[in-house]
C-alpha positions as CSV (number, residue, x, y, z in Angstrom):
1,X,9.7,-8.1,-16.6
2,X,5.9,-8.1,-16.7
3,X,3.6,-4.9,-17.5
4,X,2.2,-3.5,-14.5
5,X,-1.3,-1.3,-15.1
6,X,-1.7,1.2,-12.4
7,X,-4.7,3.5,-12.1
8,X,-5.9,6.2,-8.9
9,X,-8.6,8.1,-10.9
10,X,-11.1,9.0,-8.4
11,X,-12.1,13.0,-8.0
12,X,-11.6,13.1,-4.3
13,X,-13.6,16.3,-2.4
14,X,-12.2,16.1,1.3
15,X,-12.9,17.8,4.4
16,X,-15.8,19.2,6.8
17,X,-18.7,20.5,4.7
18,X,-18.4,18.4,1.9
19,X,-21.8,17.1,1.7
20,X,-22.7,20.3,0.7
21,X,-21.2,20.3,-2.6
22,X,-23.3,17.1,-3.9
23,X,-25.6,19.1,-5.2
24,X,-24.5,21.7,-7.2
25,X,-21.8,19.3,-8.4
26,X,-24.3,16.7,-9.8
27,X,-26.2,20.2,-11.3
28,X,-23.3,20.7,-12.9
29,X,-23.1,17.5,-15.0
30,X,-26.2,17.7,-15.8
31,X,-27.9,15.3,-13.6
32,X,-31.5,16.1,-12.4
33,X,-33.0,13.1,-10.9
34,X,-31.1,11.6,-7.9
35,X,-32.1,8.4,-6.2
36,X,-30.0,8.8,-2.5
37,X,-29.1,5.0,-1.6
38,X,-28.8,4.6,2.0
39,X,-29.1,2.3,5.3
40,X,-32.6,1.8,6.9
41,X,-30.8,3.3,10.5
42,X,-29.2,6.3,8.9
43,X,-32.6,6.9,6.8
44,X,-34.7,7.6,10.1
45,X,-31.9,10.1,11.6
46,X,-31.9,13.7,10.8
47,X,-28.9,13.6,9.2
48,X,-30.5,12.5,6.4
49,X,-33.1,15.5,5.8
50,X,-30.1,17.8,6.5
51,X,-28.5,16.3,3.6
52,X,-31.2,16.6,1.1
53,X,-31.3,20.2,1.8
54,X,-28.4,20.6,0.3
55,X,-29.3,19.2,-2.9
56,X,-31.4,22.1,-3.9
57,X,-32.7,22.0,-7.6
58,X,-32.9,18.0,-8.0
59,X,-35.5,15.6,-8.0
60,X,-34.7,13.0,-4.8
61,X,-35.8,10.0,-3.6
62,X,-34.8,7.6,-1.3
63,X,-33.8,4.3,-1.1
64,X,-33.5,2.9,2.7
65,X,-33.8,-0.5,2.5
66,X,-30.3,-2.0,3.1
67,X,-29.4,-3.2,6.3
68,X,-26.4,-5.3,7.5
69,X,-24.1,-7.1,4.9
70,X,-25.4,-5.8,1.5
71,X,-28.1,-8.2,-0.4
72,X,-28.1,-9.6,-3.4
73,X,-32.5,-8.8,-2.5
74,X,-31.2,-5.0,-1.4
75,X,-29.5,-4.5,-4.9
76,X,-32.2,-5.6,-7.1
77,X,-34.8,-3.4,-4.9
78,X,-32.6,-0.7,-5.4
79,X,-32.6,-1.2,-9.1
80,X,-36.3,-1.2,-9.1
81,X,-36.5,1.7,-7.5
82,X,-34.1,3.5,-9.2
83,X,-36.0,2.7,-12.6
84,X,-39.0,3.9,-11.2
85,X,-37.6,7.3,-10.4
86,X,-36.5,7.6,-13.5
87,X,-32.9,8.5,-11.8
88,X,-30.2,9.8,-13.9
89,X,-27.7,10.0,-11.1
90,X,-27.2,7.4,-7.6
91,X,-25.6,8.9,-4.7
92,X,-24.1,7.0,-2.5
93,X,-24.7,7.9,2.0
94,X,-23.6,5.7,4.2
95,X,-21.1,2.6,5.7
96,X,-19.4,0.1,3.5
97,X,-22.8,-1.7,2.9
98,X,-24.9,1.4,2.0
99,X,-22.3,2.1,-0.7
100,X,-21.8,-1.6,-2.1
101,X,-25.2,-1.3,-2.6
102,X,-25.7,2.0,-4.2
103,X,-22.6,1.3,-6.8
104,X,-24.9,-2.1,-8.5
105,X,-28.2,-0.3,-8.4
106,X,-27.6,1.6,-11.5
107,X,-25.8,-1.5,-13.0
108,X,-29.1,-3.2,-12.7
109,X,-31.4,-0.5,-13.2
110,X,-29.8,-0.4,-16.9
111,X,-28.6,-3.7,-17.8
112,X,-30.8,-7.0,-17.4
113,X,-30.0,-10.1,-15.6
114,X,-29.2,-10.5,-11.7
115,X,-26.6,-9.1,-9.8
116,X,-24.8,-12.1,-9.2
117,X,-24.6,-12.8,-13.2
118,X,-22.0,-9.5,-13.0
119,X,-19.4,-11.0,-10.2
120,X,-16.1,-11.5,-11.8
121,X,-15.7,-15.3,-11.3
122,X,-19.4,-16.1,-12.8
123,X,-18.4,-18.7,-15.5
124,X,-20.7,-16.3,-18.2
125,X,-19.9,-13.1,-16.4
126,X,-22.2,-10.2,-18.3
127,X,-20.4,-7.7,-19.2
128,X,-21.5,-4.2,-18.5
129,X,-21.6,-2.5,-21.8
130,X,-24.3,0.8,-21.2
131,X,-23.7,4.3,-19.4
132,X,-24.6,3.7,-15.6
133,X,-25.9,6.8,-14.1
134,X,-23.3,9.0,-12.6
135,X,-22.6,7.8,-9.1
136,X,-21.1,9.7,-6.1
137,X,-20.3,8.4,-2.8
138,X,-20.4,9.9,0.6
139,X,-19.2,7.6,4.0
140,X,-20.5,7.9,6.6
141,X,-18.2,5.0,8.2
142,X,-14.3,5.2,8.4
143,X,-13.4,1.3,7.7
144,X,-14.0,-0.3,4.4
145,X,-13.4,3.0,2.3
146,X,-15.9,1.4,-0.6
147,X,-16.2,5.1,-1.8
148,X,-13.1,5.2,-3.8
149,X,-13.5,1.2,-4.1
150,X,-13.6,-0.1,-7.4
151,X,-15.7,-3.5,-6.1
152,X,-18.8,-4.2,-4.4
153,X,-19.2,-7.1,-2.3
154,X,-22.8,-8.9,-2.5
155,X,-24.4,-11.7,0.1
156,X,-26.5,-14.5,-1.8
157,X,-29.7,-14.0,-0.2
158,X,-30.0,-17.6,1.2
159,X,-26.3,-18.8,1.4
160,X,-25.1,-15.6,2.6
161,X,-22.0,-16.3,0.8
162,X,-19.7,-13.3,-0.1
163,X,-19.6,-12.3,-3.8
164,X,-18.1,-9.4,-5.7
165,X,-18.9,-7.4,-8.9
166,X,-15.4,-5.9,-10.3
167,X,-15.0,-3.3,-12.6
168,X,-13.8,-0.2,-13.4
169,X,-17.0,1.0,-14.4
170,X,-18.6,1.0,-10.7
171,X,-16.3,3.7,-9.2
172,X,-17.6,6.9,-8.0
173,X,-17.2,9.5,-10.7
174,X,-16.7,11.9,-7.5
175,X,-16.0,11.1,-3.9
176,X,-17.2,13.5,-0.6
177,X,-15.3,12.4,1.9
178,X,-16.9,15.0,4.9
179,X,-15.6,13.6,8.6
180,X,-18.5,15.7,9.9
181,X,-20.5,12.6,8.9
182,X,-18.6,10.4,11.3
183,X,-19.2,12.4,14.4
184,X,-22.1,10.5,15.8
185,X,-20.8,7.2,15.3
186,X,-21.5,5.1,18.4
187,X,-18.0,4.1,20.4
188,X,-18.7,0.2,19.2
189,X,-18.8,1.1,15.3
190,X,-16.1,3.8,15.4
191,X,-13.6,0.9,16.9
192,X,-15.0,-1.9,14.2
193,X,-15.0,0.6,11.5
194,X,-11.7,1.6,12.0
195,X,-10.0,-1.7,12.8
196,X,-11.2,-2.2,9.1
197,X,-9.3,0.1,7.8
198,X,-6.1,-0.7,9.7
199,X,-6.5,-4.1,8.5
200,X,-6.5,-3.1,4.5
201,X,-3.8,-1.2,5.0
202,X,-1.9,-3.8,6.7
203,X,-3.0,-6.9,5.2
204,X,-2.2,-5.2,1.2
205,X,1.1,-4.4,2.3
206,X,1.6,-8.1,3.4
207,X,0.5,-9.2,0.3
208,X,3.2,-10.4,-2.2
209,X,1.9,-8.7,-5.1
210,X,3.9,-6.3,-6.9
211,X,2.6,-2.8,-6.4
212,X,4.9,0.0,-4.7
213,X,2.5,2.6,-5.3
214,X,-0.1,0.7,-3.1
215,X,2.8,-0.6,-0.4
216,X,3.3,3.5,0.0
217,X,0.0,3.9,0.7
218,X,-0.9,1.6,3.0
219,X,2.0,2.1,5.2
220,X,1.2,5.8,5.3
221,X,-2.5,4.8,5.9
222,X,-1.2,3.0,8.9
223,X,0.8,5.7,10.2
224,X,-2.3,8.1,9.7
225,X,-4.7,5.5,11.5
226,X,-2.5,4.2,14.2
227,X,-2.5,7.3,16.1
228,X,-5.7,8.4,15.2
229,X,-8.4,5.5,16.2
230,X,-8.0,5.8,19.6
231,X,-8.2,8.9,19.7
232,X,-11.6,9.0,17.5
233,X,-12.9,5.6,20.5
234,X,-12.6,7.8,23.1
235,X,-13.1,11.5,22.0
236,X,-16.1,11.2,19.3
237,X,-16.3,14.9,19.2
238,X,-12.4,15.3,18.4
239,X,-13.1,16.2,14.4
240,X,-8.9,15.8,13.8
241,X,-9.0,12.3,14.5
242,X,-12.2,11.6,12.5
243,X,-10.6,13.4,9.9
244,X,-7.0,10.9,10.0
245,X,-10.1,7.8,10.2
246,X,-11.3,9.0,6.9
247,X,-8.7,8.8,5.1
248,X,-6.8,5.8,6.2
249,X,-10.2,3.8,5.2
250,X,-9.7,5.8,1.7
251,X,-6.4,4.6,1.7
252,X,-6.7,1.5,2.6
253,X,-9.3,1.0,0.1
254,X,-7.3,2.4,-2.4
255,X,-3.9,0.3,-1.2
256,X,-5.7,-2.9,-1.4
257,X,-6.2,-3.2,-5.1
258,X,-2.6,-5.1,-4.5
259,X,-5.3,-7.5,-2.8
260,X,-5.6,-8.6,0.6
261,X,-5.1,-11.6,2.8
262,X,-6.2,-14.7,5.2
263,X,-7.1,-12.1,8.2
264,X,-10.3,-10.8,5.3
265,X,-10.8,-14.9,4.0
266,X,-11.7,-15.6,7.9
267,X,-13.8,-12.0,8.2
268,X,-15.7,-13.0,5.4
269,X,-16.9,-16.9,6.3
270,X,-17.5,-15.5,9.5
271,X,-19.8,-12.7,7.8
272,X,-21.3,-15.8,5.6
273,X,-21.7,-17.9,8.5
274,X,-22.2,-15.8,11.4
275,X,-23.6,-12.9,9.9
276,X,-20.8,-10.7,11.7
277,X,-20.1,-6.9,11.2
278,X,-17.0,-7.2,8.6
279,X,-14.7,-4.6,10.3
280,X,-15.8,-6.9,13.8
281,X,-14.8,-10.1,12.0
282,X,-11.2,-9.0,11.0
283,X,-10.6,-7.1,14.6
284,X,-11.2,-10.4,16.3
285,X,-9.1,-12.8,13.7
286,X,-6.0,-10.0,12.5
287,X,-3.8,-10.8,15.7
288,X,-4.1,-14.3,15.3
289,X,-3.2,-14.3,11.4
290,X,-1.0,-12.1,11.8
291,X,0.8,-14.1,14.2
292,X,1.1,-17.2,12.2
293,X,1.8,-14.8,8.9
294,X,4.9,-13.2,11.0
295,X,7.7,-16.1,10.0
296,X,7.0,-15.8,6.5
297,X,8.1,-11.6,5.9
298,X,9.5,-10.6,9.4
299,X,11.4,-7.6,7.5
300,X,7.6,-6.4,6.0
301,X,6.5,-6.5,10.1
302,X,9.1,-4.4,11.1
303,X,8.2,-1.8,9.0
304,X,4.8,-2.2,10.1
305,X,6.1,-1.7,13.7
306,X,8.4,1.0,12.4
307,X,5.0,2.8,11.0
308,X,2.9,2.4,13.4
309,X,5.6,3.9,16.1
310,X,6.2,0.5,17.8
311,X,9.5,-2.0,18.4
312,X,10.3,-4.6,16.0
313,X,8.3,-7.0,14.0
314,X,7.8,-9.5,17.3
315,X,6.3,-6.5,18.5
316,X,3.5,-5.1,16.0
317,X,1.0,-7.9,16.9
318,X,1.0,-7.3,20.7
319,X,0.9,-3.8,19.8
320,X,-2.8,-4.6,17.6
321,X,-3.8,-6.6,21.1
322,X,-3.2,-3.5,23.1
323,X,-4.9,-1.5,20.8
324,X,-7.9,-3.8,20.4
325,X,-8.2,-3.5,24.5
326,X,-8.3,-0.2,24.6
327,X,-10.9,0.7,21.6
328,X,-13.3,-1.8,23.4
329,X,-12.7,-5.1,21.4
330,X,-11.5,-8.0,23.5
331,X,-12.4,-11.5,24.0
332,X,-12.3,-13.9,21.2
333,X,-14.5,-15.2,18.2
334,X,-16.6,-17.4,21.6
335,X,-17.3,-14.4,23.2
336,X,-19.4,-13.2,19.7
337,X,-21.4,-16.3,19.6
338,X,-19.1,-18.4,17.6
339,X,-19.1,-22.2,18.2
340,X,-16.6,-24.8,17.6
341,X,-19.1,-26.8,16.0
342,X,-18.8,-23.8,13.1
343,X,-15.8,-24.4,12.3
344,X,-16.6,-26.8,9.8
345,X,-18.2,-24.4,7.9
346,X,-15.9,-21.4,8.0
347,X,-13.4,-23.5,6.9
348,X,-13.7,-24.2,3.3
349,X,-15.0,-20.8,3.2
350,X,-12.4,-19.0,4.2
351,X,-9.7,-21.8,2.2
352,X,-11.5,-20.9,-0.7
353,X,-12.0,-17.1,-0.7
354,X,-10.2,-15.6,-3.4
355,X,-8.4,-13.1,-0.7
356,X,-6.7,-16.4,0.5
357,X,-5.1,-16.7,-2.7
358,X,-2.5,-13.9,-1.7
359,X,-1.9,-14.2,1.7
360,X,2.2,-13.7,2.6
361,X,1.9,-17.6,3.7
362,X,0.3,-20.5,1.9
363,X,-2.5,-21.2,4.0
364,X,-4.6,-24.7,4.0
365,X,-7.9,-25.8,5.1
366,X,-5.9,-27.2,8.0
367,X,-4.4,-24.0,8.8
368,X,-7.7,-22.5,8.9
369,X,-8.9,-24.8,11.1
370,X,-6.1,-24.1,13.4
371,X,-6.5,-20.2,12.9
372,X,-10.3,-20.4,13.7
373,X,-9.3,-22.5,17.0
374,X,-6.9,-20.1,18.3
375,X,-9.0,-17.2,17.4
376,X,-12.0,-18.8,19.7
């Protein structure tokens, strides 16, 4: 029998108000200079002057610049500007791509070298070997839970091509999860979002990797997020339910370092290719996986559809169907702009993506083809 290594470390602070513990946490470790790293959308609202005024006793600035999928460009201007703020702490605000971001710009405001000589499968990967400055996440999303994530996924600037940095190192030394944040999410982002988080809870449970631990949380993080997104769609106001969103994107994010599967290899050529919102790309392409992925662990989808209060296994993809209708996301991957004629190029893309690798069912560039077909 092989050794296992398991690891949950992250300092969790959960529930309305927690933004306004930041600062007298980060006072407490002895951090002084904080550089906030945040989205250029959420850095014009007043939700962000609100939250500096709760960080009483530090020297802040603000970094705004990212904006759709997270830059290689946006990390290394992050950097620069950390540096020049002399910041000995990053705080994280925002979605999935605010917080990608905001967990590399301290890499690279200490280490030299480009981001992309840190992803994991660079053939001279740099190591990380000085202190980063202490980094704390707050979402502001409920989908890709990259607060408690111990990866950030990068876009080469001109390829647009998906890549990640892994490592320990880039967690959040403390996490403030506040659903308060989440309140004014438009209806559109609030069902993309949260189809995210479904997916990594369902897709790391599919996976055949060997991690109990993980296969707990993710089918609790189901449970949680089944009966909450709709809810969350059509009652923004309904604090409960934005609550439940929360953490099923924690713990999804936390469930899927058992890895994920083909629904996230399509999601992210289609982010390379067609520069689509991530949680967007897996709502349109999870019932079609999932469909094909069915015949391979039909005992694994009936305790999805157990979970998630549905039939059997047959059942648990019509189920995602309904509730993609009723959050607001129908049509297919056509009705988004996608053309046949890019098929070509998702294909090897998504074949190739290292998510593929541990999908339930072996999956070819031919079976890609086919996937992205139906999915039109």
């Amino acid at each position: 029998m092989s050794i296992t290594r398991l690891a949950f470390p992250t300092d969790i602070h959960f529930g309305a108000g927690a933004r306004k513990l930041v600062g007298t946490h980060l006072l407490a470790q002895g951090c002084r200079r904080a550089l906030v790293v945040t989205d250029r959308a959420l850095g014009a609202l007043p939700l962000l002057a609100e939250f500096r005024s709760h960080l009483g006793g530090l020297d802040v600035a603000v970094f705004d610049g990212v904006s759709g999928n997270p830059s290689c460009a946006q990390v290394m201007a992050g950097a620069a500007a950390c540096k020049a703020h002399g910041a000995d702490c990053v705080i994280g605000l925002g979605g999935g791509a605010a917080l990608d971001v905001a967990k590399v710009v301290g890499l690279l405001a200490t280490h030299e070298g480009d981001v992309l000589e840190y992803v994991w499968d660079h053939p001279q990967v740099r190591p990380i070997v000085h202190a980063l400055p202490y980094f704390v996440a707050l979402p502001t999303t409920a989908g890709t839970g990259s607060e408690v994530g111990r990866s950030a996924v990068v876009s080469e600037n001109d390829t647009h091509r998906k890549r990640t940095v892994f490592s320990p190192k880039i967690l959040a030394r403390a996490v403030f999860a506040d659903p308060t944040l989440t309140l004014g999410l438009p209806h559109a982002v609030t069902a993309a979002t949260g189809m995210d988080a479904l997916t990594h809870n369902i897709e790391s449970y599919l996976s055949p990797a060997y991690h109990p631990l993980c296969d707990g949380i993710a089918l609790e993080g189901l449970r949680i997020g089944a009966r909450a997104l709709a809810v969350a769609v059509a009652e923004p106001g309904n604090l409960a339910a934005r609550a439940d969103m929360m953490m099923c994107s924690m713990m999804g994010a936390v469930a899927f370092q058992k890895d994920l599967g083909s629904v996230h290899a399509c999601a992210h050529a289609l982010g390379a290719v067609c520069d689509m919102h991530h949680g967007l790309a897996n709502a349109l392409m999870i019932d079609t996986v999932l469909a094909w992925n069915h015949e391979a662990v039909p005992a694994k989808f009936d305790e999805l559809a157990h979970v998630a209060g549905v039939g059997g296994g047959g059942e648990f993809v019509g189920w995602l169907r309904q509730l993609k209708q009723r959050i607001g996301i129908g049509g297919g991957l056509a009705s988004r702009g996608v053309t046949r004629e890019m098929v070509a190029r998702l294909v090897p893309l998504a074949a190739h993506d290292v998510t593929s690798a541990t999908n339930p069912r072996a999956a070819t560039e031919a079976d890609y083809e086919r996937l992205f077909v139906q999915a039109m």
